[in-house]
C-alpha positions as CSV (number, residue, x, y, z in Angstrom):
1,X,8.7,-9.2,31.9
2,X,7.2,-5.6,32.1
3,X,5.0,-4.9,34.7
4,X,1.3,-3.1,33.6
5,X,2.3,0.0,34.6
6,X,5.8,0.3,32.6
7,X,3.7,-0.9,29.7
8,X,1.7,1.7,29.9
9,X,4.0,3.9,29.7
10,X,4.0,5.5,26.1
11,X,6.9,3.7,23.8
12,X,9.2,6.2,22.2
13,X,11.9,5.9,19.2
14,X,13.9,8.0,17.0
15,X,13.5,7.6,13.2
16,X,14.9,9.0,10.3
17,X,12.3,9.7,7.3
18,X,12.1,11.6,4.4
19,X,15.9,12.9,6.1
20,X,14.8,14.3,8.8
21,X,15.4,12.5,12.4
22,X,11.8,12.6,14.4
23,X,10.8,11.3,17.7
24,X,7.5,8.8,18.2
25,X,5.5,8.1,21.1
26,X,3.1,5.4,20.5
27,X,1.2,2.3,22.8
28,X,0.4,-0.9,22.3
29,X,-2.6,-1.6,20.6
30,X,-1.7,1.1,17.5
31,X,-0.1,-0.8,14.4
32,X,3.5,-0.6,14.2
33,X,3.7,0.5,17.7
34,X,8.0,-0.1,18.4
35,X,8.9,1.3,15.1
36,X,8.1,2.9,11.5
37,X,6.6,-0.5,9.5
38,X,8.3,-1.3,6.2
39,X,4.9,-0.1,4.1
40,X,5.1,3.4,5.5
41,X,9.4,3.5,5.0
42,X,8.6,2.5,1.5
43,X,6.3,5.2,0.5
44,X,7.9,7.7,2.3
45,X,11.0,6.7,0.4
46,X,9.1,7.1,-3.1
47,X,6.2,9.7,-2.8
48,X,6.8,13.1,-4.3
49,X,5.2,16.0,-1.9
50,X,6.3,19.5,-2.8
51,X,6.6,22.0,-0.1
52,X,3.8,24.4,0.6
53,X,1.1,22.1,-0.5
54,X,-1.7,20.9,1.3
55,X,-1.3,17.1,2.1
56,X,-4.5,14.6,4.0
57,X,-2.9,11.5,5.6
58,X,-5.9,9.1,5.8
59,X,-5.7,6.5,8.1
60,X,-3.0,8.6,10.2
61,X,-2.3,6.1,13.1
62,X,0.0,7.6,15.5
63,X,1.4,10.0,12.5
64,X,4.8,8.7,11.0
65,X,3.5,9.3,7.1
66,X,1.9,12.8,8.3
67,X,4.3,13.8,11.0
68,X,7.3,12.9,8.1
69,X,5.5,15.0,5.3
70,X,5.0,18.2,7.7
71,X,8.6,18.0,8.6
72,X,10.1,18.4,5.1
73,X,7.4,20.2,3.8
74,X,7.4,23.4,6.4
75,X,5.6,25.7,4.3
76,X,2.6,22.7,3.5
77,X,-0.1,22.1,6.0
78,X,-0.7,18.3,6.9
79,X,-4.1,17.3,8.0
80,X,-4.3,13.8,9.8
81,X,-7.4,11.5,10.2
82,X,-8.3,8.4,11.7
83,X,-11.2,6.3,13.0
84,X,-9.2,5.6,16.6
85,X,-9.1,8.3,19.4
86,X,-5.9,7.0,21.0
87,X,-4.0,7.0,17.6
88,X,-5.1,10.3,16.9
89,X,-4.5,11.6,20.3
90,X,-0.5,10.1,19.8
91,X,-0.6,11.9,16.2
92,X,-0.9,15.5,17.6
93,X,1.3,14.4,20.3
94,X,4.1,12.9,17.4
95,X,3.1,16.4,16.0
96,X,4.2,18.5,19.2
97,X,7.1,16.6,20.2
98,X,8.4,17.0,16.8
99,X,7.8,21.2,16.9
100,X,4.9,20.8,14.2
101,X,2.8,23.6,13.4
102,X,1.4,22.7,10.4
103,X,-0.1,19.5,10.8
104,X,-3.3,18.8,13.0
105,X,-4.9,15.3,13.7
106,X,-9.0,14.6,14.0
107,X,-11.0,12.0,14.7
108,X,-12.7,11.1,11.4
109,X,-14.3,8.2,9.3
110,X,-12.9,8.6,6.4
111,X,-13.4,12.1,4.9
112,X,-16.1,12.9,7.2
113,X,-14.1,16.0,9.4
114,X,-12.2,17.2,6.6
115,X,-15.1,19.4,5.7
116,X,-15.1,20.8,1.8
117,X,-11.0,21.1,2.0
118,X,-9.3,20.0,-1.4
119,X,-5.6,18.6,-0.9
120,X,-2.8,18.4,-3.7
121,X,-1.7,14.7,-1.8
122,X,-3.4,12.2,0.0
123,X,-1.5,9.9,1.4
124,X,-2.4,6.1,3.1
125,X,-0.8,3.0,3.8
126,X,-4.1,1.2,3.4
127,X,-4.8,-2.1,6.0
128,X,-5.7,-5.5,3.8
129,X,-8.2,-6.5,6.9
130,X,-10.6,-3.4,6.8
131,X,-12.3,-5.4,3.6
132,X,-12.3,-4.3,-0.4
133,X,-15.7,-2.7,0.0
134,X,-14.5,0.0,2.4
135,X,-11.3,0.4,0.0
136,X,-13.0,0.8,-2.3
137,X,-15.5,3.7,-1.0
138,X,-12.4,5.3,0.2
139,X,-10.4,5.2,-3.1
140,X,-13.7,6.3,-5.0
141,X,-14.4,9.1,-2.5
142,X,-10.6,10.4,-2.4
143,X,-10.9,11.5,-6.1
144,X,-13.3,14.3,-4.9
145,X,-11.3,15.6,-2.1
146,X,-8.2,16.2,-4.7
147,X,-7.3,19.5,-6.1
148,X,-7.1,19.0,-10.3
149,X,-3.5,17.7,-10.8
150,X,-3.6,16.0,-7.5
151,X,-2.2,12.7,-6.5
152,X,-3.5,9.7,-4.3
153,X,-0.6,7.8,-3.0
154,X,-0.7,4.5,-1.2
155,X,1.2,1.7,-0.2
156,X,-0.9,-2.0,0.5
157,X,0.5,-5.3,0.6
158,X,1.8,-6.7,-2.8
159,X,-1.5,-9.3,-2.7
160,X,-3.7,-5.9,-3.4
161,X,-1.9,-4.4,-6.4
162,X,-4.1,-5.8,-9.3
163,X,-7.2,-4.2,-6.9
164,X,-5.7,-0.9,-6.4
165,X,-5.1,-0.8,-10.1
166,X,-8.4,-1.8,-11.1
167,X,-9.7,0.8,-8.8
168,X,-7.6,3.6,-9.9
169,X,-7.9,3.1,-13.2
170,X,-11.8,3.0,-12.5
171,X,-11.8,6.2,-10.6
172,X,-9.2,8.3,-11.7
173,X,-8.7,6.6,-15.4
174,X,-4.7,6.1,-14.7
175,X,-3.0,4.1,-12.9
176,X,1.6,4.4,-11.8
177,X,2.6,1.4,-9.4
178,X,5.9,3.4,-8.2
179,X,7.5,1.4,-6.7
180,X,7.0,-2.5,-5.6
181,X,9.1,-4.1,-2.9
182,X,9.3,-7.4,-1.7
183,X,5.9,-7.2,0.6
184,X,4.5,-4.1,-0.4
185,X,3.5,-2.0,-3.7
186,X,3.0,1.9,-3.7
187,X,1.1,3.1,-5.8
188,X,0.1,6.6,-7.7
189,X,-3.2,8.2,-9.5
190,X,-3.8,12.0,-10.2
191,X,-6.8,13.6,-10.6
192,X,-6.6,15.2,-14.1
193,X,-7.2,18.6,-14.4
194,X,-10.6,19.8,-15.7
């Protein structure tokens, strides 16, 4: 057994994503904290993010979606939120250690500190616990933080498909489950273009 101080030492892997090889720091309390959870892998593997476009990771943890995106896209800029200070702290850190300078991570509810800023991708691997009500504020409100032509991408658990569809098709009017895995379903809706 650890002792308290060598667990509070940050944990720190090596991952490959999108084909780039990264380094994590993370800690315990943070979700997924010993390596890059299947959800994420599986819509890293299948989201399409061109480079040079702006990209909002909502719900960044310690950054492996964001931190991924801003290493393959070097010409985008990556803006990463989330509602806890230590995962955002281990973001910008994820960011540094990696030789990011095109993604930033802020403590935010939701949309709150992302200002009036339209993004081309947001991107979340949305937790089953927070509750449907907040999902759905936050799938509502993400249409109005798109560029026209933008895309919403997230993964959930399988058991949340039908309500993601239901609530893209409500918001957005279309609905593209790209890709469904054994546990977990990404999923795809684009703000049309006025």
């Amino acid at each position: 057994m650890k002792t308290s101080e060598q667990l509070k030492e940050d944990i720190v892997f090596d991952a490959v994503l999108r084909g780039c090889r990264l380094t994590f720091h993370s800690t315990w309390g943070l979700f997924s904290p010993r390596c890059i959870d299947d959800g994420s892998s599986l819509l890293l593997e299948h989201i399409d993010v061109k480079d040079g476009q702006d990209t909002l990771d909502l719900g960044c943890g310690y950054g492996a979606i964001g931190v991924a995106i801003a290493k393959a896209c070097p010409s985008g800029k990556v803006q990463m939120v989330d509602t806890n200070f230590v995962a955002v702290d281990f973001a910008n850190k994820n960011a540094d250690a990696n030789g990011l300078t095109n993604s930033k991570a802020y403590l935010s509810n939701a949309f709150s500190a992302v200002g009036n800023v339209l993004f081309d991708t947001i991107v979340a691997n949305l937790p089953a616990k927070v509750g449907k009500e907040l999902l759905y504020i936050i799938l509502s409100d993400a249409k109005d933080r798109l560029r026209p032509g933008g895309q919403l991408v997230v993964v959930t658990i399988s058991g949340l498909r039908e309500f993601i569809k239901w609530n893209f098709k409500a918001s957005f009017g279309n609905y593209d489950k790209v890709k469904q895995g054994r546990e977990h379903t990404v999923a795809r809706a684009v703000k049309e273009s006025s």
